[in-house]
C-alpha positions in Angstrom: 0.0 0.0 0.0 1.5 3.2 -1.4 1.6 5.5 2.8 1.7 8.0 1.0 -1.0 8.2 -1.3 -3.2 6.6 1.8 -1.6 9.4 3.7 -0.9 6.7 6.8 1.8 9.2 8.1 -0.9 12.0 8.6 -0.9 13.9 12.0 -2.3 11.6 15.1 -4.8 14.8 15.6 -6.1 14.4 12.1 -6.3 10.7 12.6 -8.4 10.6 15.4 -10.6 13.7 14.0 -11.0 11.0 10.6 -11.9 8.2 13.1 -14.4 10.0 15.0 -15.8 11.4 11.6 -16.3 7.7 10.2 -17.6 6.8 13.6 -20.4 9.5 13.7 -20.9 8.3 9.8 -21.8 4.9 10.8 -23.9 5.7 14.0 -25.8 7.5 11.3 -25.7 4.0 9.2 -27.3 2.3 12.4 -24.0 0.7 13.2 -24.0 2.2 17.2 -21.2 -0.2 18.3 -19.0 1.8 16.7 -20.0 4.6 17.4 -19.7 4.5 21.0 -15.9 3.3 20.6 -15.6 6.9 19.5 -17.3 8.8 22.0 -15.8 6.6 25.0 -11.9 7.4 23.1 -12.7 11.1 22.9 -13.9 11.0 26.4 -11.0 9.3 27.8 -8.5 10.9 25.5 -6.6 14.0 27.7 -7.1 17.3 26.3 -3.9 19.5 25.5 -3.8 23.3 25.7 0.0 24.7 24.0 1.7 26.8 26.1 2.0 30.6 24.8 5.3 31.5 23.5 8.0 32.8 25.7 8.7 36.8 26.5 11.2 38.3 23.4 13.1 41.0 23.1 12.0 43.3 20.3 13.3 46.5 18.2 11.1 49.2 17.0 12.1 50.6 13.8 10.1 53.7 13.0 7.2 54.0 11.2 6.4 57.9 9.9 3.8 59.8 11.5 3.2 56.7 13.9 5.9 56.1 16.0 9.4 56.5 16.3 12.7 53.9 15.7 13.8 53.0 19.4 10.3 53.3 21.4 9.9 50.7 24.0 7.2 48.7 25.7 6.3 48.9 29.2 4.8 46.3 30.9 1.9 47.4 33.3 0.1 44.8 34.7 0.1 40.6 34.4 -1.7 37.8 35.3 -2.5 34.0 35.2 -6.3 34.8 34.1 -7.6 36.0 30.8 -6.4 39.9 30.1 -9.2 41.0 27.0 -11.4 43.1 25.3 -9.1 46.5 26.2 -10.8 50.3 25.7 -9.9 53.1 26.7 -11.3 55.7 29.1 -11.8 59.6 29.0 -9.4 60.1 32.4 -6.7 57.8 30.4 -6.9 54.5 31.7 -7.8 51.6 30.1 -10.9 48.6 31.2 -10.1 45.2 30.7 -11.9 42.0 31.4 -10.7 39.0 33.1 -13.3 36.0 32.0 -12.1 33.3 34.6 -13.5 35.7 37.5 -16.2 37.9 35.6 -14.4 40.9 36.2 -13.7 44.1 34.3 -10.5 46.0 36.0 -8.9 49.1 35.3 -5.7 50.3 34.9 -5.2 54.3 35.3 -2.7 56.2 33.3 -0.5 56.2 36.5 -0.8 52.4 36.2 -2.7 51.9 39.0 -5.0 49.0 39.2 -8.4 48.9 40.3 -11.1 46.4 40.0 -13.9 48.4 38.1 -16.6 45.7 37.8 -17.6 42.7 39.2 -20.9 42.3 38.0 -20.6 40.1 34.6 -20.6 36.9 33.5 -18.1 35.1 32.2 -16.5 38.8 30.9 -14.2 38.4 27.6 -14.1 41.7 26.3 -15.3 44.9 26.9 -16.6 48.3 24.8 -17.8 52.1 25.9 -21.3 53.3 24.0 -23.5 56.0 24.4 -24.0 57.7 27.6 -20.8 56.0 29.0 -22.7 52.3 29.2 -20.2 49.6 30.0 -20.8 46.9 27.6 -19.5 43.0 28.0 -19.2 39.9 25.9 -19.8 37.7 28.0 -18.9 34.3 27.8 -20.3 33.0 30.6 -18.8 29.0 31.6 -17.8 28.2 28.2 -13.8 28.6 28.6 -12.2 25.8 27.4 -10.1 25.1 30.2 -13.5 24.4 32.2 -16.5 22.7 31.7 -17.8 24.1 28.6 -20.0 20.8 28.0 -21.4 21.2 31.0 -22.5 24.5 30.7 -26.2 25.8 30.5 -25.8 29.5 30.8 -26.0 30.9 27.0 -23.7 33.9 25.9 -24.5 37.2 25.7 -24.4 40.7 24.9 -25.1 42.6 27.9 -24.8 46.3 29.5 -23.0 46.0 32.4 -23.8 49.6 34.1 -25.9 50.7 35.7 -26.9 47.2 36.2 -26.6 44.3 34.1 -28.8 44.0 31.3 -28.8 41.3 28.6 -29.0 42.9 24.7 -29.0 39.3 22.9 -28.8 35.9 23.6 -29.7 34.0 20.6 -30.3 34.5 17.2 -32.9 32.6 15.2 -33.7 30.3 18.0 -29.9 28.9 18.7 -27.4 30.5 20.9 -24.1 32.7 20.2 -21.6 30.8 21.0 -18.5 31.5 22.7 -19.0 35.0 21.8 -15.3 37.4 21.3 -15.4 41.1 20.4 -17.1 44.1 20.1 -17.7 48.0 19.1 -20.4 49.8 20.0 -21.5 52.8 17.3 -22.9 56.4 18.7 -26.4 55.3 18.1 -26.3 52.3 20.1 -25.5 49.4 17.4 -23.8 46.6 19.1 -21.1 44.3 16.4 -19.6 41.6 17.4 -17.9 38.6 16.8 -18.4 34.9 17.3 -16.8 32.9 14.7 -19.3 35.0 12.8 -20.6 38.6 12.6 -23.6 40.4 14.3 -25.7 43.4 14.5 -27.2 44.1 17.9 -30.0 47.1 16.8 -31.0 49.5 19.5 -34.0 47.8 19.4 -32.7 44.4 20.0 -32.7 42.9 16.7 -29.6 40.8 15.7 -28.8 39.9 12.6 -25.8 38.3 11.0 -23.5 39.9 8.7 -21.4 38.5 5.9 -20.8 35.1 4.5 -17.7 32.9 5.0 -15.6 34.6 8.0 -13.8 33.4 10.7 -14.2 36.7 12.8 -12.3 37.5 15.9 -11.5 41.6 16.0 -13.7 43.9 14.8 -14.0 47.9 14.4 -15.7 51.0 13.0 -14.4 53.5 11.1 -14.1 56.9 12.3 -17.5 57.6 10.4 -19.2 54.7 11.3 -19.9 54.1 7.7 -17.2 51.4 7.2 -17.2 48.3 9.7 -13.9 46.6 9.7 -13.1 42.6 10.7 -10.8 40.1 11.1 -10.5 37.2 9.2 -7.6 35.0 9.7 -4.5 36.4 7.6 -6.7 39.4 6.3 -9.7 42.2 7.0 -12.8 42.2 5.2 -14.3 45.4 5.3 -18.6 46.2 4.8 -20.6 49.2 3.7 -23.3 50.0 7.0 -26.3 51.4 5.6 -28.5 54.1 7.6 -29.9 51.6 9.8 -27.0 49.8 10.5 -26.8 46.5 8.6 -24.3 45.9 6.4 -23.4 45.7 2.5 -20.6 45.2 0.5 -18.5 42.3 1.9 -14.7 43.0 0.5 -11.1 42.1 1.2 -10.3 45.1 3.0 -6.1 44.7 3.7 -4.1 41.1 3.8 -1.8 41.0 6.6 1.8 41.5 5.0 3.7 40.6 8.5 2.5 37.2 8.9 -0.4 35.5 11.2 -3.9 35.9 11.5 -5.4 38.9 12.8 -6.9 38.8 16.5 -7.9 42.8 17.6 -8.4 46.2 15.7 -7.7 49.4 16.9 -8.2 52.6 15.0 -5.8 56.5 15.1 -7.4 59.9 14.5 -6.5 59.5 10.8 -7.9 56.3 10.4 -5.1 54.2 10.6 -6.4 50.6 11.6 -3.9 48.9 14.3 -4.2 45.1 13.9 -2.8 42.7 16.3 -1.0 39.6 15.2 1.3 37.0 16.6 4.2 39.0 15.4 3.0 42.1 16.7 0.9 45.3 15.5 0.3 45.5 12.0 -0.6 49.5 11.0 -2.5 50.0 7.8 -3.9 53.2 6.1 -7.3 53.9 5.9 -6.9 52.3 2.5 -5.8 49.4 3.3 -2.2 49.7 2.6 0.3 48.0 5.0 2.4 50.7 6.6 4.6 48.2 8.9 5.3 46.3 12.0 5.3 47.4 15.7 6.6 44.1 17.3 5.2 43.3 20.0 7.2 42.0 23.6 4.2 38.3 23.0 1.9 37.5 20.9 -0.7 40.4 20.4 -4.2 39.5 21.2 -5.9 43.3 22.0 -5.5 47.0 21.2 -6.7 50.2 22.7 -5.4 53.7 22.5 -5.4 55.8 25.7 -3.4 58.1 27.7 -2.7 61.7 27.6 -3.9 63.0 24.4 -4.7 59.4 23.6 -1.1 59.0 22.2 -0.8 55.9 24.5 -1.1 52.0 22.5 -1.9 49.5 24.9 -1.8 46.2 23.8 -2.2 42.7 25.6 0.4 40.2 25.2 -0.3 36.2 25.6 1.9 34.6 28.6 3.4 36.3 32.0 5.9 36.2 34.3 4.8 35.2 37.7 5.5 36.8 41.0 8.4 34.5 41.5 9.9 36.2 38.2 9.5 33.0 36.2 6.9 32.3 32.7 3.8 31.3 34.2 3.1 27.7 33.3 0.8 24.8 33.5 0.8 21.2 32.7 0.0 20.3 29.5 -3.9 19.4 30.6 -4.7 23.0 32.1 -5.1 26.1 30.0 -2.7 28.5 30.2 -4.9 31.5 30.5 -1.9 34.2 31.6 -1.2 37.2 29.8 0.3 40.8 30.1 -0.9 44.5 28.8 2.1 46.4 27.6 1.9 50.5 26.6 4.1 52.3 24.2 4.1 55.7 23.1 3.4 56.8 20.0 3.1 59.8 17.4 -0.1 59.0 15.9 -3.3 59.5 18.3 -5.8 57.4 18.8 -9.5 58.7 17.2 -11.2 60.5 19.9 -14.8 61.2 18.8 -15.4 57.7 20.3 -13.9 55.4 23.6 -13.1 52.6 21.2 
């Protein structure tokens, strides 16, 4: 038998995910027998979580008009929970949420921390709208380190101030999912992201957007007319209408620096700010790539904030512990620790809205 034509040396991971495939297929066949051989080997089989790369030493080169050649990072806070979902404030600081312990803390621009919020659910990231409402995607028990099998508590959009108040919970009779990002728009339209694209309305209504994405970041343009996602190596980029849906699904920018895009920021000249595993990729309002600002760890967030919002504050995956050492955990647990960084830059961050 030719192995590699059969493609016997394939991955063990792709292996057992053909196995379990041809199981379910034969269940489906009426063979069950089978079928629970499956389910009993991926019950029993232990599940892995990798490890986030290790801290590295990084050079900025300059960038014109965005920052200059020799800036540095500055660590200002790190943990063994979740660090998400970053905005920025009007005194500024920046709010963050922590999933693991539903809370969204803050960090001021003398790098104080506070805890801000402890009223969500499951908090993964966080967004400032009209009348300075706090709102939360909230993710409830589905981390993957947990129990997310077990649990019963669907996702949500919510308003966390002045008390909590769920936006959405479903859409067409099924639940979110484990629900990732969001901007909120000066009218009170809610986008976010889970694996997929929504439109919360400030009537309730949610809607899905576009057609083929794997979303994680998403953003608004500084006119709110352009609504800006992330889609593995690339943005696509939509037309909103008056009413908020959206038109006109388009490859916005590829990123030229390497790995998939996780969070979007955007600069008073519309400059977006993607983060990547390399770092922060900076792109024109365009769409052109401008360059790289490499990042201490693997990006996953961005906000602008500071004094004259000239401050980038972006989260970093992995920490070092109190004991001075990476954070780790066994294979089996999650590694869920991560690090916000600041840097100062020339370009400032858009300031007719928080994020």
């Amino acid at each position: 038998m030719d192995a590699k034509r059969y493609n016997i040396n394939m991955p063990i991971a792709t292996k057992r995910r053909l196995f379990s495939a041809l199981c379910l297929l034969a269940a489906g066949l009426g063979v069950p027998g089978l079928a629970r051989i499956a389910f009993a080997q991926q019950a029993t089989q232990p599940r892995t979580f990798p490890p986030p790369p290790p801290l590295r030493e990084v050079t900025i080169t300059a960038i014109p008009g965005v920052i200059d050649a020799g800036a540095k990072w500055t660590s200002v806070y790190q943990s063994d929970e979740n660090v998400d979902g970053v905005v920025g404030t009007a005194d500024g600081g920046v709010l963050f949420a922590q999933e693991q312990s539903s809370r969204v803390n803050k960090i001021g621009k003398n790098d104080k921390f506070s805890t801000f919020l402890t009223n969500g659910h499951g908090t993964g990231s966080v967004a400032i709208g009209p009348k300075n409402l706090i709102f939360a995607a909230e993710r409830t028990c589905t981390d993957p380190g947990g129990k997310p099998q077990e649990c019963k508590e669907p996702t949500a959009i919510s308003t966390l101030t002045p008390t909590r108040k769920v936006l959405a919970n479903s859409f067409m009779g099924k639940g979110l999912g484990r629900v990732n990002d969001l901007v909120v728009g000066k009218k009170g339209d809610v986008y976010f992201t889970s694996g997929g694209v929504y439109h919360v309305s400030p009537a309730g209504q949610v809607s899905s957007i576009g057609e083929n994405i794997r979303a994680n970041g998403i953003m608004l343009s500084r006119d709110e007319k352009t609504l800006y996602i992330t889609n593995g190596p690339m943005i696509v980029a939509f037309d909103l209408q008056p009413d908020g849906t959206a038109k006109n699904q388009r490859v916005f920018a590829k990123l030229e620096a390497g790995g998939n895009g996780d969070g979007l920021a955007i600069d008073g000249q519309g400059r977006l700010y993607c983060t990547s595993a390399p770092g922060v990729q900076v792109l024109t309002p365009d769409g052109k790539y401008l360059g790289l600002i490499p990042t201490p760890r693997n990006s996953a967030s961005a906000a602008f904030s500071g004094s004259g919002k000239k401050t980038l504050y972006v989260v970093g995956l992995g920490a070092v512990g109190k004991d001075g050492k990476e954070i780790v955990t066994p294979s089996d647990v999650r590694n869920n620790a991560m690090s916000l960084y600041k840097i100062p830059l020339l370009a400032q961050g858009f300031k007719g809205r928080p994020k």
